[in-house]
DRENDO-1510 file (C-alpha; in Angstrom, 1 decimal, always signed):
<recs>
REC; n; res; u; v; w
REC; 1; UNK; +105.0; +18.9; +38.0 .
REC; 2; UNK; +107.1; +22.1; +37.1 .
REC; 3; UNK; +106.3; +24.1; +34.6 .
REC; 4; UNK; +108.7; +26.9; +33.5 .
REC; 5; UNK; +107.8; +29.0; +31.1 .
REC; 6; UNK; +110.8; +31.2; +29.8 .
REC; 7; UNK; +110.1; +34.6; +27.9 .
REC; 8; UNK; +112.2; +36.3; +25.6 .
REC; 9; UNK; +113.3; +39.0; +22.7 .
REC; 10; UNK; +115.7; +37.7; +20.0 .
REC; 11; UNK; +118.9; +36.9; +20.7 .
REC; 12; UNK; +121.8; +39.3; +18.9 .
REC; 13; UNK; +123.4; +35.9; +18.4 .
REC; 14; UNK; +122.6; +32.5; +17.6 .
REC; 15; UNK; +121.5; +30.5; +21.0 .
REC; 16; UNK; +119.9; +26.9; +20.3 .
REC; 17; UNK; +116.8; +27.2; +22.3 .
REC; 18; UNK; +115.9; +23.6; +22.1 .
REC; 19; UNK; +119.4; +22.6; +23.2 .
REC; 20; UNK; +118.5; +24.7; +26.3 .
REC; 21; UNK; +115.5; +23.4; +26.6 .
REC; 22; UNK; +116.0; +19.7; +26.8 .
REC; 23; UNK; +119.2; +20.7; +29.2 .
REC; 24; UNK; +117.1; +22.1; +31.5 .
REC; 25; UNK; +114.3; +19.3; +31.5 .
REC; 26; UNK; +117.3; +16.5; +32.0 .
REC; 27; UNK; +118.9; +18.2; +34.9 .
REC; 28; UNK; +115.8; +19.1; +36.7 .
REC; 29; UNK; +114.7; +15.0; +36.2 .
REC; 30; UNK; +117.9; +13.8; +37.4 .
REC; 31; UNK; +118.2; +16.2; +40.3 .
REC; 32; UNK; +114.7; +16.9; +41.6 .
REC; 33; UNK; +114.2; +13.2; +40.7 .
REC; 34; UNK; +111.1; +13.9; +38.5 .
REC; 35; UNK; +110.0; +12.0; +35.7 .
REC; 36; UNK; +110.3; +14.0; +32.5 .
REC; 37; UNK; +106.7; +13.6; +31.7 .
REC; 38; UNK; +106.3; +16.1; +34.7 .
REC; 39; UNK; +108.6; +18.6; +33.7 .
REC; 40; UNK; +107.4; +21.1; +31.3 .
REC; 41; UNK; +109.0; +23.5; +29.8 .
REC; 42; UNK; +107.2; +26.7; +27.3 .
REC; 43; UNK; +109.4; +29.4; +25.6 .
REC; 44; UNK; +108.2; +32.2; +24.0 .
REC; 45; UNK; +109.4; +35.2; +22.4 .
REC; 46; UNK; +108.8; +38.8; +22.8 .
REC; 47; UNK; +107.9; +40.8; +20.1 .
REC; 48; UNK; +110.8; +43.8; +19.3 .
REC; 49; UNK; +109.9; +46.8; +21.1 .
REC; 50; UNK; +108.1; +44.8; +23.3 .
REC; 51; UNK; +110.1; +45.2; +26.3 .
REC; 52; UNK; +111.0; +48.2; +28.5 .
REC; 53; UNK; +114.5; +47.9; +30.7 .
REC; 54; UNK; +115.6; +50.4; +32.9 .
REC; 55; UNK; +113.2; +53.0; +31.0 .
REC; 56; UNK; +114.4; +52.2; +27.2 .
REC; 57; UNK; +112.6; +49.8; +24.9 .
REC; 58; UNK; +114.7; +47.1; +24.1 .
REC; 59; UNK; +114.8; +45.3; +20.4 .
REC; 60; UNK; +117.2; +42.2; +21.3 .
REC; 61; UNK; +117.7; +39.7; +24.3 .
REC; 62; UNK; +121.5; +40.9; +25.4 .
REC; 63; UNK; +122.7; +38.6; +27.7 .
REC; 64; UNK; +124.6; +40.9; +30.2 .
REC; 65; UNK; +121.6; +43.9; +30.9 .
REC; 66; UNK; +117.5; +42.7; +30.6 .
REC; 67; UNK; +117.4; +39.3; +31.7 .
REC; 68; UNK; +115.6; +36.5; +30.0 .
REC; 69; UNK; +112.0; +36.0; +32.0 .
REC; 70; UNK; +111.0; +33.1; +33.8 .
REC; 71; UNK; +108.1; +32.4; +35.6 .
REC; 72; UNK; +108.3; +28.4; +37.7 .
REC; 73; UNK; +104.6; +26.9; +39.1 .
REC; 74; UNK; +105.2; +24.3; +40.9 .
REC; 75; UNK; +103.0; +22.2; +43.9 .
REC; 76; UNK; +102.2; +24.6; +46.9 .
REC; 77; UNK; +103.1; +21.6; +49.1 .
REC; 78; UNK; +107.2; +22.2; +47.5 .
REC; 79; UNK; +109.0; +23.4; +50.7 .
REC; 80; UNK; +110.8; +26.6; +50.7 .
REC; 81; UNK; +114.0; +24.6; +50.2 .
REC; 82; UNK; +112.4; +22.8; +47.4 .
REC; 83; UNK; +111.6; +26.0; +45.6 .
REC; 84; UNK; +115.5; +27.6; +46.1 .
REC; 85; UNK; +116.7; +24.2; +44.9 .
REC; 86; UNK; +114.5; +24.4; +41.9 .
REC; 87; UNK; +115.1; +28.0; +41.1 .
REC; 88; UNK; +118.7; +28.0; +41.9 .
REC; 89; UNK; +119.3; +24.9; +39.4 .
REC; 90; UNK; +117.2; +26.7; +36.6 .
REC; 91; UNK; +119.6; +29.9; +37.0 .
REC; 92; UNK; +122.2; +27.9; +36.7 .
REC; 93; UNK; +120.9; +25.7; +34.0 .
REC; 94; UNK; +119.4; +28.5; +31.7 .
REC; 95; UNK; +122.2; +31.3; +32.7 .
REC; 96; UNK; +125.2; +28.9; +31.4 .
REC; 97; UNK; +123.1; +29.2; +27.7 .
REC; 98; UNK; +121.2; +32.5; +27.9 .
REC; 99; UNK; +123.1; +34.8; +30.2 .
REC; 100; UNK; +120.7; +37.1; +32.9 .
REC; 101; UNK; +117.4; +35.9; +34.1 .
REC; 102; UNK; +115.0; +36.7; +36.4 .
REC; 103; UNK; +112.4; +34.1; +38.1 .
REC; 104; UNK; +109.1; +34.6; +40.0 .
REC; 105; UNK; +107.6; +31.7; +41.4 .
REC; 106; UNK; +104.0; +30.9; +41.9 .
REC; 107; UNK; +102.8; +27.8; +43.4 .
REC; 108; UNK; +99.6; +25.5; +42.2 .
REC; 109; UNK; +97.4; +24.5; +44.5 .
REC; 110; UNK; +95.4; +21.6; +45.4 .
REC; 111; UNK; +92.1; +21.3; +43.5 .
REC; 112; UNK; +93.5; +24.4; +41.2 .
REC; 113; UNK; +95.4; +22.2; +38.7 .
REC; 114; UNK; +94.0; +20.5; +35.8 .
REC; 115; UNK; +95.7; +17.5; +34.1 .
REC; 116; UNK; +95.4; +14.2; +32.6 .
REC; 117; UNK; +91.4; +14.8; +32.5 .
REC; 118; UNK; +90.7; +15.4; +35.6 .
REC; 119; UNK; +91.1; +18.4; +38.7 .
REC; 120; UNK; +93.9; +17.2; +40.7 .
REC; 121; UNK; +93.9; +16.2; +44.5 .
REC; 122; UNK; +97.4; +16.4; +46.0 .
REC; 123; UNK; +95.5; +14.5; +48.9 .
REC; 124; UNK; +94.6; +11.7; +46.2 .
REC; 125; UNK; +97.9; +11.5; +44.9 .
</recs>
């Protein structure tokens, strides 16, 4: 059950977020061999002068300088290894269509998720 949620300005040329999107969902199915109704995925975008880099506001998401923000949750039970992979393939992933990112992990914890109507249990599942 990953969720990424990817923050950014406006791009200073076009990128086709969706096509980035629906990228990264495939290849974290096929290699983390997750259903895709697992994997979700949010974008949203930054409002200009939004952003402070290096001490100057930024207006537009430049793919070499400020990177493109992206916080993963994932399972506390994911082992350290688990988590690299994971962030290591959504670099890669997201980096070949967006350029610089930075990712912060935070993990979800048994009895501290809610889905499908009910508190989830790793135990129970």
């Amino acid at each position: 059950m990953p969720l990424i949620a990817i923050k950014a300005l406006s791009f200073e040329t076009q990128v086709e977020i969706d096509d980035a999107l629906k990228s990264l969902s495939e290849q974290i199915a096929i290699q983390c061999e997750i259903s895709l109704e697992h994997i979700m995925i949010t974008w949203e975008w930054i409002n200009n002068d939004h952003y402070i880099h290096n001490g100057e506001v930024v207006e537009k998401q430049q793919q070499i300088t400020h990177p493109v923000l992206i916080e993963l949750t994932a399972p506390n039970y994911y082992s350290q290894q688990n988590i690299v992979f994971l962030m290591e393939l959504i670099a890669k992933d997201i980096s070949s269509n967006l350029g610089n990112i930075f990712i912060s992990f935070t993990p979800a914890y048994s009895d501290g998720v809610y889905d499908h109507g009910s508190v989830i249990n790793w135990d129970d599942s």
